[in-house]
C-alpha positions as CSV (number, residue, x, y, z in Angstrom):
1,X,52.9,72.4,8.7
2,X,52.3,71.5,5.1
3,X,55.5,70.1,3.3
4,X,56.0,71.2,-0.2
5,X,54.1,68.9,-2.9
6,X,56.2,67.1,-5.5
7,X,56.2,68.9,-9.2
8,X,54.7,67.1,-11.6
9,X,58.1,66.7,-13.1
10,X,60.3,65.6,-10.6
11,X,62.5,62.8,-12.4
12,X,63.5,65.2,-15.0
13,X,63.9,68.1,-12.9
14,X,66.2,66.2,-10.3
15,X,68.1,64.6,-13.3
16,X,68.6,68.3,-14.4
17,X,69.6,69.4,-11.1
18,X,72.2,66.3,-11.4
19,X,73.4,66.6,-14.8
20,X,74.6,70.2,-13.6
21,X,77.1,68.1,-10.9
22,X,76.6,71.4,-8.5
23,X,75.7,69.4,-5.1
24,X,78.4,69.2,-2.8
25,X,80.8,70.9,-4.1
26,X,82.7,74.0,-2.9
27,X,81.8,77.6,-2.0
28,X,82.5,79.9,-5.2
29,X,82.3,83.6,-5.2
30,X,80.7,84.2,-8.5
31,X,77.3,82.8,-6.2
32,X,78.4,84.6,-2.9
33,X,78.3,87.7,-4.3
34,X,75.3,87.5,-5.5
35,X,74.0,86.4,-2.2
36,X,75.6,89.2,-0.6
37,X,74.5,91.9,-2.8
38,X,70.9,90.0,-2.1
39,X,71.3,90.6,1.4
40,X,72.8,94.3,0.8
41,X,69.8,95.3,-1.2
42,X,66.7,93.5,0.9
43,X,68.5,94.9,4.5
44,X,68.3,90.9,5.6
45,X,70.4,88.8,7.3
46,X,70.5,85.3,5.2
47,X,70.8,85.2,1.7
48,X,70.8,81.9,0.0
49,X,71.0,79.8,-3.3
50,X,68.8,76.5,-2.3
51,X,69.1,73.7,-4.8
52,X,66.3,71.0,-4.0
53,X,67.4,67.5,-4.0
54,X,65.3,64.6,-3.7
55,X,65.0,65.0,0.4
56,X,67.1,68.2,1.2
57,X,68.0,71.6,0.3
58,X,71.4,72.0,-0.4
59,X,72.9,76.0,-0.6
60,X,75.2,76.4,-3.1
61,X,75.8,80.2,-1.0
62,X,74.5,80.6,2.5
63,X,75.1,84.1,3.9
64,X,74.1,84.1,7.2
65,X,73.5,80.6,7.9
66,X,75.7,78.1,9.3
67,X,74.5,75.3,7.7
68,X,75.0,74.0,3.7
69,X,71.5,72.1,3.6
70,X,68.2,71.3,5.8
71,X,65.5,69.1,5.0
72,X,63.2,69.1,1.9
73,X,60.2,68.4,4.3
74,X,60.6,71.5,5.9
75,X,62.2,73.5,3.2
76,X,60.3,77.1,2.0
77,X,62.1,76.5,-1.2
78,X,60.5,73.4,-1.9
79,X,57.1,75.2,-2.4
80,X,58.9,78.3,-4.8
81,X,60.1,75.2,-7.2
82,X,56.1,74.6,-7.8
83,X,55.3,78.1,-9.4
84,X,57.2,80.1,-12.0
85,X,56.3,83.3,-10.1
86,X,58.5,84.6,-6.8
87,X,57.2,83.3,-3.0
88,X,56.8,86.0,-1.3
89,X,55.8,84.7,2.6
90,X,55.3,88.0,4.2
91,X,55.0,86.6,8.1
92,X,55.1,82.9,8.3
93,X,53.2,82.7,11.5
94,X,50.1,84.1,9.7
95,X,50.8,81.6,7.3
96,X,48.9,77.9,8.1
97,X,51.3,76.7,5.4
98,X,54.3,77.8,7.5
99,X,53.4,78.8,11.0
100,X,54.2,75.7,12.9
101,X,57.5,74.9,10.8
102,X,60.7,74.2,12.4
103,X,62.5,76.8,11.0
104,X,59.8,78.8,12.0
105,X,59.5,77.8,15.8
106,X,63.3,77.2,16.1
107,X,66.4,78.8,14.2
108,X,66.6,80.4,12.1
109,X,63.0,81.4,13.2
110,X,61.8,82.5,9.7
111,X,58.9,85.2,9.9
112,X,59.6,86.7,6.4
113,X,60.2,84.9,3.2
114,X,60.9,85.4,-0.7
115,X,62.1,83.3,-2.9
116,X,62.4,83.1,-6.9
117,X,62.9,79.8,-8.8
118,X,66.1,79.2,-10.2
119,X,66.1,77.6,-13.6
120,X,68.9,74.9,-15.1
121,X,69.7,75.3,-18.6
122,X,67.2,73.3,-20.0
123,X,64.6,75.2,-17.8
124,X,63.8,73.0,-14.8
125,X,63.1,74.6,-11.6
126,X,65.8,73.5,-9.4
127,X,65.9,75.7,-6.5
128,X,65.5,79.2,-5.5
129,X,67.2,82.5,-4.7
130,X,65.6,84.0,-1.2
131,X,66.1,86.1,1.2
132,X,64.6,85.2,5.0
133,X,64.6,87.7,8.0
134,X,63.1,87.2,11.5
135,X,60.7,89.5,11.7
136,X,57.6,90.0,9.4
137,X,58.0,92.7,6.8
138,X,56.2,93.9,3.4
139,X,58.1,93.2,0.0
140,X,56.7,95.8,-3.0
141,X,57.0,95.0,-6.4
142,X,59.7,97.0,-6.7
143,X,61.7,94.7,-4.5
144,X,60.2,91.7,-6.1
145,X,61.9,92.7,-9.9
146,X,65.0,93.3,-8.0
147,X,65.1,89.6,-6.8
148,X,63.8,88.2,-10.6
149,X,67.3,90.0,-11.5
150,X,69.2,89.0,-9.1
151,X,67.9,85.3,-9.3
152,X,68.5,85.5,-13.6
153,X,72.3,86.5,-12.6
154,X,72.3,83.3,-10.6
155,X,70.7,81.4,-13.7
156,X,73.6,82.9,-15.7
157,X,76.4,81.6,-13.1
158,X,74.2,78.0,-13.3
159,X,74.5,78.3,-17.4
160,X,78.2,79.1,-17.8
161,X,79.1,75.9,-15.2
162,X,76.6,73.7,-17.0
163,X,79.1,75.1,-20.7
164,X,82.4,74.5,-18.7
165,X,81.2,71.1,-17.1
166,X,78.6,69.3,-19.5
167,X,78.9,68.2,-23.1
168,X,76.3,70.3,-24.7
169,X,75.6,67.2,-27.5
170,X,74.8,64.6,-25.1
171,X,74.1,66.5,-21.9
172,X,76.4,64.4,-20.2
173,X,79.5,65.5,-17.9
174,X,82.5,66.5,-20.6
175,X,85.6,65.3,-19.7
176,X,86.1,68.4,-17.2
177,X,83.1,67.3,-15.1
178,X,83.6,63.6,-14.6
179,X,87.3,64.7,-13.8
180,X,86.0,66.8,-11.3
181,X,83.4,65.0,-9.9
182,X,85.9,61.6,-9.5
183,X,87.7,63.3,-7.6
184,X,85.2,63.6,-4.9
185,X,83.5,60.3,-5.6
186,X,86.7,57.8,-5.5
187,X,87.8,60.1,-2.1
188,X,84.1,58.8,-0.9
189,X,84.5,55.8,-2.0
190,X,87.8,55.3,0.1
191,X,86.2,56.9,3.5
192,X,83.6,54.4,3.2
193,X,85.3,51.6,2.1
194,X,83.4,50.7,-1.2
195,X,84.0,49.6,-4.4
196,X,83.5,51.4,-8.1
197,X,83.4,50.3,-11.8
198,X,84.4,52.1,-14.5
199,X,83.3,51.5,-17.9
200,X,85.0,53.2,-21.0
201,X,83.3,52.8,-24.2
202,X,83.9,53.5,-27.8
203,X,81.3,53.4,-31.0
204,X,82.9,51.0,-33.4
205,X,83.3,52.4,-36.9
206,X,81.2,55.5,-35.5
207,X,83.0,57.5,-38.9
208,X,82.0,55.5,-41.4
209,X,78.3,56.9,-40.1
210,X,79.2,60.2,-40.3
211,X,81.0,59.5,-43.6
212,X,77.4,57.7,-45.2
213,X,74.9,59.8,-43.6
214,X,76.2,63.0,-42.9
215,X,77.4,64.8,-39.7
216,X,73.6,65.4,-38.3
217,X,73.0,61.6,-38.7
218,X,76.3,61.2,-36.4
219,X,75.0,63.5,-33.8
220,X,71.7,62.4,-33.6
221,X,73.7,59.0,-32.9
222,X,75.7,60.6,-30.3
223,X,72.5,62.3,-28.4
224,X,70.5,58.8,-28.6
225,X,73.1,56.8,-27.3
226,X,73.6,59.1,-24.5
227,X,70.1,59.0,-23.8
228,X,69.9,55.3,-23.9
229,X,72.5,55.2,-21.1
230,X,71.0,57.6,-18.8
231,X,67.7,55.7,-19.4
232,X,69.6,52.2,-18.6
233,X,71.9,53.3,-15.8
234,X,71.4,54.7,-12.4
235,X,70.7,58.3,-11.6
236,X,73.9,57.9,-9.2
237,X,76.0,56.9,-12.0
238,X,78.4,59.3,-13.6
239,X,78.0,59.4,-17.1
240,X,80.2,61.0,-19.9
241,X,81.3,61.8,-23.5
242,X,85.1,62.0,-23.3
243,X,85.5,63.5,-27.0
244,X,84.3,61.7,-30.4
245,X,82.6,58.7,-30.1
246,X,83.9,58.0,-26.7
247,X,81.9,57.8,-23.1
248,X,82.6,56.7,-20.3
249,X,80.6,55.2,-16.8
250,X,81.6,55.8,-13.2
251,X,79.6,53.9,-11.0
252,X,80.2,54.1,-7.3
253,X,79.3,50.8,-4.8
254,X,80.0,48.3,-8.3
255,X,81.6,45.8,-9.0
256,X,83.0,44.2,-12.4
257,X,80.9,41.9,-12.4
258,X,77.9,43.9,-11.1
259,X,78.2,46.7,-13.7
260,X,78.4,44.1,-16.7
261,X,74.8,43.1,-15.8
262,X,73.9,46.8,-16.3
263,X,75.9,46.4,-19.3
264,X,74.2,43.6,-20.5
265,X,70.7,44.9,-19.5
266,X,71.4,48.2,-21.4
267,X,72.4,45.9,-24.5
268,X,68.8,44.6,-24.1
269,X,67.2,47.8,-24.3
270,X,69.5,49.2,-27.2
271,X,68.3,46.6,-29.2
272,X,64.4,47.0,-29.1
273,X,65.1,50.6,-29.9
274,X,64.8,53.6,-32.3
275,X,68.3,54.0,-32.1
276,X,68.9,50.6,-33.2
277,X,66.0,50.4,-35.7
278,X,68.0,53.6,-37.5
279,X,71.4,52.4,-37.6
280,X,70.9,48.3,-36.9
281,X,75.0,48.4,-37.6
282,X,75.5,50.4,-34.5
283,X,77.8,49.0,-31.8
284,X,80.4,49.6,-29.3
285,X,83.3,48.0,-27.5
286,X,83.9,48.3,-23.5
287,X,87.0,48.6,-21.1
288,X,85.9,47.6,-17.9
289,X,87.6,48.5,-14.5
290,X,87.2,48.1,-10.9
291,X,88.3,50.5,-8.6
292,X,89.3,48.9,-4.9
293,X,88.7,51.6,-1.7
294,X,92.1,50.7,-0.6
295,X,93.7,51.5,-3.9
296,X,95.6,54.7,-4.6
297,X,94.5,54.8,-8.4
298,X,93.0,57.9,-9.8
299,X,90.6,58.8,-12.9
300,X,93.5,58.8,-15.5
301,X,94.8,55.2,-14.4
302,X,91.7,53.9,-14.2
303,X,90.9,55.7,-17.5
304,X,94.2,54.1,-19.1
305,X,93.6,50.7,-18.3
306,X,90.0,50.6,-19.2
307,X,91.4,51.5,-22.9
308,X,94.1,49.0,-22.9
309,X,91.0,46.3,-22.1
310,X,88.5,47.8,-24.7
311,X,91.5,47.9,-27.5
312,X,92.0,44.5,-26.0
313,X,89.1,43.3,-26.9
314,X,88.3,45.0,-30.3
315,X,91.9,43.3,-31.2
316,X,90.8,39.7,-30.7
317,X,87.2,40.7,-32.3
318,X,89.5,41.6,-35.8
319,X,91.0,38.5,-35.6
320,X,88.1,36.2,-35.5
């Protein structure tokens, strides 16, 4: 068996993946039909949309398959990610690539692949739209175009969640997507009985940059910052613009005091950078939270008090 190779991208690509805050979450019917018109069209009996994460493939739709992921190691889609242009296995077990594959030997026993990459917004290859069947069979490039469609309908879907959930400024979760994804993360963080931080922050005086250098100045702000942060915190961090000149960090398994060392460390790097160098006035304030497993507060508490904190502490910064 040869596992798929890594793409030459992959941090960007999985941060892609990420920043679309897809994995995990539920079953939606805009995907499954598409999946099931895939496996209406090809006369097969699994249908997927594979999203590759950094050690598994994860189906956003899975008609025909019990499971929601399997292994990246053995994963067909792993190898479409690597070329712009569909997979087409036509029997695996002719295949030294594929023939002694798990999912080839065992269920689902895959003799016939095709899959085309799915892209994220930005581009990335992040999975793949494919179609498997048991037995071996011949794909014409008819049948190909028909799966370049279906897959762009599936880039579309991919597209209008990454507009309803993702600031398109920063590229960071809008308020809609950390809402949605905290809601899943703090009910984690309860089962397993682990801590989370919290982190609201606000650009001081962010107008009077957008008052002296003009609106593109401020968003070029914006989009820098935000960048600085994903740079300076971890991949598993949520991190989002709320509205304005407001973000926010959700970090899952911190605690107070071990998110203001992240704090601190991202102050570090801020100030050795072009950000900085551009507008050496630049700075912020920060509400810090921590969110105990066996509390019952949610985002907008935690939210809440985080404020009253930051407003907290710009008040006693005014007053000295």
């Amino acid at each position: 068996m040869q596992p798929p190779a890594l793409p030459v991208n992959e941090t960007d690509r999985l941060r892609s993946l990420r920043n679309l805050k897809i994995l995990d979450t539920l079953e939606e019917d805009s995907f499954d039909r598409i999946t099931r018109l895939a496996a209406q069209l090809f006369h097969v009996p699994i249908a997927l949309v594979s999203l590759v994460d950094h050690d598994r493939q994860w189906f956003k739709s899975h008609q025909g398959l019990p499971v929601r992921q399997t292994s990246r190691e053995v994963s067909f889609c792993g190898h479409a990610i690597l070329q712009e242009e569909t997979l087409i296995v036509r029997d695996s077990a002719q295949d030294s690539r594929f023939a002694d594959n798990p999912l080839v030997t065992g269920a689902p026993h895959i003799r016939f692949y095709a899959g085309h990459p799915l892209h994220a917004p930005d581009g990335a290859r992040i999975g793949a739209l494919c179609i498997i069947d048991a037995q071996p069979r011949e794909f014409s490039a008819q049948d190909a175009a028909s799966l370049v469609d279906l897959a762009a309908m599936v880039d579309r879907e991919l597209a209008l969640l990454a507009l309803a959930m993702i600031d398109p400024l920063t590229r960071l979760s809008n308020r809609r997507g950390l809402t949605d994804t905290a809601r899943h993360l703090l009910a984690l963080c309860r089962r397993e009985c682990r801590p989370a931080a919290l982190v609201g922050i606000d650009l001081d005086h962010f107008k009077d940059i957008n008052d002296r250098y003009g609106h593109a100045a401020g968003d070029r702000v914006l989009a820098g910052f935000a960048r600085l942060l994903l740079k300076h915190f971890r991949s598993s961090d949520v991190l989002a613009r709320l509205g304005g000149d407001e973000f926010c960090i959700l970090a899952a398994g911190a605690t107070e005091q071990g998110i203001q060392v992240a704090l601190n460390r991202f102050s570090a790097g801020f100030a050795t950078s072009a950000l900085a160098r551009e507008f050496p006035s630049l700075s912020w304030s920060t509400g810090i939270v921590q969110f105990e497993f066996a509390s019952q507060m949610d985002l907008e508490q935690l939210l809440r008090i985080a404020d009253e904190r930051m407003y907290s502490v710009k008040a006693q910064t005014r007053r000295h």
